[in-house]
N, C-alpha and C positions, 0 to 999 in steps of 0.2 A: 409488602411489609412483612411477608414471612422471614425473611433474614434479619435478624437480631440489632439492632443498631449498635454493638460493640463487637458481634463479628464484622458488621462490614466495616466496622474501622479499622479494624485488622488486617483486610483485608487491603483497605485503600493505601497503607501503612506499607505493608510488605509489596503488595503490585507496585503501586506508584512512586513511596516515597521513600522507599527505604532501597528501592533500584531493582525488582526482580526482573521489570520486563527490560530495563537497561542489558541486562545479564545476561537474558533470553536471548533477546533478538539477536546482541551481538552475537554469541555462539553461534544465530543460524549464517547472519552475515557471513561472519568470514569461516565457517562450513560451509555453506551452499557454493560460495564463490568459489574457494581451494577446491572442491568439487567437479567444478565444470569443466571441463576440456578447452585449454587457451585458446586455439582458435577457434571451437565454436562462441565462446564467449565474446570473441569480435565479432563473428560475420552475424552472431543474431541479436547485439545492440545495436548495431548500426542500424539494423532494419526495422528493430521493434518502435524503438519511438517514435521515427515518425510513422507509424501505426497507430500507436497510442494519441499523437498530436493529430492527425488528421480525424479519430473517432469523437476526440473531445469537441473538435469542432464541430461535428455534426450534434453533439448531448448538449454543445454551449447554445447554437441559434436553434434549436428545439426548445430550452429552458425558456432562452426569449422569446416566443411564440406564445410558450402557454402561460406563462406570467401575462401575457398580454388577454388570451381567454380570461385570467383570474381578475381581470381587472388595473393590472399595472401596466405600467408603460415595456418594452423590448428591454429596454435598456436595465430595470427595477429585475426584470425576470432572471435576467443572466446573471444581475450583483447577486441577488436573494437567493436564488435558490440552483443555477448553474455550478457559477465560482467556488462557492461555500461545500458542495458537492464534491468537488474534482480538487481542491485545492492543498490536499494532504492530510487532515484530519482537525480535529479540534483543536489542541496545540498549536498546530504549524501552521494551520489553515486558519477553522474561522475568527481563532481569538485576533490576529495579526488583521482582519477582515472585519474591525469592528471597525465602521468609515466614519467613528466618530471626528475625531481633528479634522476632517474635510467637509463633514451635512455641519459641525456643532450640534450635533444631538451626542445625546446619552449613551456611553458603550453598551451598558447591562442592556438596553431598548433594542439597540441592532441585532446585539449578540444574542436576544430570545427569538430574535425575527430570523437571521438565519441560521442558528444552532439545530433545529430539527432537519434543516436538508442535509446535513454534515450527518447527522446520528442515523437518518430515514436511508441518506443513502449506502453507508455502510451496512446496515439490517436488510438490507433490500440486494444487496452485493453476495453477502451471506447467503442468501437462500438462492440465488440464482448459481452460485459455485456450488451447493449441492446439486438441482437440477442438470447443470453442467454432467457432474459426475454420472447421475443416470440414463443421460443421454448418449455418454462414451460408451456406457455398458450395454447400450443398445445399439449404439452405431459404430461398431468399434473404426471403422474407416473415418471417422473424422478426429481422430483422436492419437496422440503418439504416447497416452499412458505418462502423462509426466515431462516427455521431451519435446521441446518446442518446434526445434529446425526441423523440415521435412524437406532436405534442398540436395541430398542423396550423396551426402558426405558421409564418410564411415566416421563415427565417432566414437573415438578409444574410450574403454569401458573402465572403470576405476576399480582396481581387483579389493575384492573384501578383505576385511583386515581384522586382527584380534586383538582390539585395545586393550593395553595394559592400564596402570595405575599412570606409570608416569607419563605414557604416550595422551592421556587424558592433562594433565596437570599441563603440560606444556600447553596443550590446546587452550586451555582457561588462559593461561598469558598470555600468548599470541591474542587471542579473542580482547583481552581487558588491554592491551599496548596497542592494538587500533582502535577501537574506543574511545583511549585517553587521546591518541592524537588524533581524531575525530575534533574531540573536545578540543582540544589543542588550537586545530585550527578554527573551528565556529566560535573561540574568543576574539581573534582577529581579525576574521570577515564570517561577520556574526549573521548577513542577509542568509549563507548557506547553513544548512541545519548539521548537525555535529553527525546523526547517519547517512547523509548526501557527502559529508566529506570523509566517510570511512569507506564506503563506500569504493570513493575516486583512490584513495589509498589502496586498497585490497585489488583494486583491478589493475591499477597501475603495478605493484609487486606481482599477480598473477601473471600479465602480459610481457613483465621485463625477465621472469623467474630467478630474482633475483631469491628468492627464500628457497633452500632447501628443501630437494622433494620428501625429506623426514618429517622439517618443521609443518610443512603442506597435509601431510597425510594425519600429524595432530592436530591443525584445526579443523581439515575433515572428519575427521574419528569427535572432536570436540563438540561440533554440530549436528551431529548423528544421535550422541548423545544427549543432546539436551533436546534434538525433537521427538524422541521414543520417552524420556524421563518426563517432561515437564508441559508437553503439550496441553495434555490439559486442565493443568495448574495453570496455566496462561490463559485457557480460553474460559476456565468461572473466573478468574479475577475480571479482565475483559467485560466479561455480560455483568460481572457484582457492579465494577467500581467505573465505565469507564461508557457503559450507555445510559445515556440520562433517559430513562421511561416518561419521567413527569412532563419534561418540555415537550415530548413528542404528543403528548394524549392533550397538553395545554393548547398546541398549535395544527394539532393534523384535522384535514376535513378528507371525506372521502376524493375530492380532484385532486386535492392537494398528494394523497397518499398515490395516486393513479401518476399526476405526471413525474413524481421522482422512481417511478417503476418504468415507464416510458420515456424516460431520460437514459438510467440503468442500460435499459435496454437496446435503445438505441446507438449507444456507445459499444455495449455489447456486440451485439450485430455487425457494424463494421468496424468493428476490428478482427473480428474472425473472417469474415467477406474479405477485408486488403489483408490478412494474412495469409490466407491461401495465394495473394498475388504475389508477396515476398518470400515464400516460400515455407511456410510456418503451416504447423496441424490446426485447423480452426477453429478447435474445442480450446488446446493452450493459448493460444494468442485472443480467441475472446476471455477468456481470464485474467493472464496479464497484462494484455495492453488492454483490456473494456474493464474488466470487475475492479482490477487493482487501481483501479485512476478513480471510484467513486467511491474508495472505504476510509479510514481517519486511520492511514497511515502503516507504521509497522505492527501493529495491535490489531488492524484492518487486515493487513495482507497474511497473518498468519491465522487468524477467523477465516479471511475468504479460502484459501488453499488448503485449507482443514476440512470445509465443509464438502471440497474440490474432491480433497483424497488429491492433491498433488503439490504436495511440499517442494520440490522437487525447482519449481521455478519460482521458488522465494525469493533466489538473486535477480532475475529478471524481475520482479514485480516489483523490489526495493528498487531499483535503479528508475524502472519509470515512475514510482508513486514519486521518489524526491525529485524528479528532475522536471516533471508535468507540474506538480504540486510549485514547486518554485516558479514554472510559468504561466501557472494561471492566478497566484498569488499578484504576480506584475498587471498581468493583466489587469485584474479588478483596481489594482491600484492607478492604472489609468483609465477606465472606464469612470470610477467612482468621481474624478475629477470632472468628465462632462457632465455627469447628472449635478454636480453641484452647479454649475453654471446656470 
C-alpha cells in the first residue's frame, strides 16, 4: 500500500490503457526480428519449438503429479495449475481458461483458483532469468551471451548505426503498420492473438526481404531505441499494474509455492538439456524455450530477459510464448471437457 492509489491509476492508465506496452513491445517485435540474420531466423525456429513443446510436456505431467500430492485428481492438476502456467499470460491465458460454460460454475471462482499459478509463475520465471544471468557469468561455456544457435554457422553481424530523427520516425511507422495489421487480422480469426499475428507478418517480410534494407535498419534502430529508453518504464508499470500480490498471498501455501518452482524448473532444465541437442547454447534456449513458456506473455518475456540481461532473444521468446500459449490454451480446452464428464 505504499503506492498512492491515484498514482497507480496512472499508472494502469498509461501502461495498460491508454496502449504504452502496446507501443513497447511492438518496437521490440519488429526490432528484434529486422535484427536477426534471415537465415539464422529459420534454422533456429524450426528447432526451438519443439524444444519448447517437448519441455512443456515434461512441466505439464509434473503439474499433474503434484496436484495429485495436493489432493486433486491428474487431471484438476494440469487444468489448475500446469495450463494456467504455460498458457501465455493472464489475458491470453487464464481469463480464456475460466472453464466456467463447461464445470457451470462461476468464472470469478475459477479465475481466483487458477490466477496465482499464472502470476506465481511469471515471478518465479523472473528470478530464475536472473540466476540464469549469474550463472553465464560464471560458466561462460554454457552460454552464447545473448545468441542462441551454437550450430557453427558464421552469423553476419549487423554493423552499428547512428540513428537520426527521421531514421527513428520511420521505425515508429513500420512498428505501428504491423501492429494495426496484427490487429487487422485477430478481427477476423480472432482465436489468434493480434502479437501471434504480427508476429507471422514480420517473419514472413523478414524471410521473403521484400522490405528494403533502409526501411529494415529503422525498425532495428526503432527497437534499439525503445529498449535503452523505456525499459524500465515497462518493468515498474509491469510489477505496479499487472501482478496481483493479493491473489497470490490469498492463495499460496508453502507446496503450493514449491511445485510451481519445480514446474518452472523442470521446464527449464529440459529445454536447455534438448537444446544442446538441437544445437542451441543451453543457458539461451533454457530461457526461451523454459522461462518464456511460464511468464504472462509479452510483459513476461521482456521482465524475464531483463532480469536475463538478454534482450537480444526477445523474438524467439515472442514466437514461442504465442505459439505454445495458443497450444496449451487448446489443450485445456479439451482436457476441461473430460473432467466434466
Amino acid at each position: 500500500g505504499l503506492i498512492p492509489e491515484q498514482t497507480h491509476e496512472i499508472l494502469d492508465n498509461f501502461v495498460n490503457k491508454e496502449g504504452f506496452l502496446v507501443f513497447y513491445i511492438s518496437a521490440l517485435i519488429t526490432g528484434s526480428l529486422f535484427n536477426i540474420d534471415r537465415g539464422l531466423l529459420i534454422r533456429a525456429t524450426v528447432k526451438l519449438l519443439p524444444t519448447a513443446v517437448i519441455s512443456l510436456a515434461v512441466g505439464v505431467i509434473l503439474s499433474g503429479l503434484l496436484g495429485m500430492v495436493m489432493g486433486d485428481s491428474f487431471l484438476e492438476g494440469i487444468l489448475y495449475i500446469g495450463i494456467p502456467m504455460t498458457s501465455g499470460g493472464m489475458t491470453a491465458g487464464a481469463v480464456p481458461l475460466s472453464y466456467s460454460s463447461v464445470l457451470g460454475t462461476d468464472a470469478g471462482q475459477i479465475l481466483t483458483r487458477i490466477a496465482p499459478a499464472t502470476v506465481l509463475g511469471n515471478c518465479v520465471a523472473i528470478i530464475f532469468g536472473g540466476l540464469a544471468n549469474n550463472i553465464g557469468e560464471r560458466k561462460p561455456s554454457l552460454t552464447g551471451n545473448g545468441c542462441l544457435v551454437n550450430d557453427g554457422h558464421e552469423v553476419k553481424k549487423q554493423p552499428p548505426m547512428k540513428p537520426t530523427f527521421a531514421l527513428l520516425c520511420t521505425g515508429l511507422i513500420i512498428s505501428m503498420a504491423f501492429y494495426e495489421l496484427g490487429a487487422l487480422c485477430h478481427h477476423f480469426i480472432s482465436i489468434v492473438p493480434t502479437y501471434a499475428w504480427m508476429i507471422v507478418a514480420v517473419v514472413i517480410v523478414k524471410g521473403t526481404g521484400i522490405l528494403s534494407e533502409r526501411l529494415e535498419d529503422a525498425a532495428r534502430e526503432w527497437g534499439q531505441f525503445a529498449i535503452h529508453s523505456w525499459t524500465a518504464a515497462a518493468l515498474t508499470g509491469i510489477g505496479a499494474t499487472l501482478i496481483d500480490l493479493k491473489t497470490i498471498l490469498h492463495t499460496i501455501t508453502p507446496f503450493y509455492l514449491l511445485s510451481v518452482v519445480l514446474i518452472v524448473g523442470a521446464i527449464t532444465l529440459t529445454a536447455g538439456l534438448i537444446g544442446i541437442k538441437m544445437g542451441f547454447y543451453p543457458l539461451e534456449s533454457s530461457i526461451a524455450a523454459g522461462m518464456c513458456t511460464t511468464n504472462m506473455g509479452g510483459s513476461g518475456n521482456v521482465a524475464v530477459l531483463s532480469s536475463s540481461k538478454r534482450m537480444e532473444l526477445l523474438p524467439f521468446a515472442q514466437i514461442v510464448t504465442r505459439s505454445c500459449g495458443a497450444l496449451m490454451l487448446t489443450i485445456g480446452g479439451v482436457l476441461i471437457q473430460l473432467l466434466a464428464r
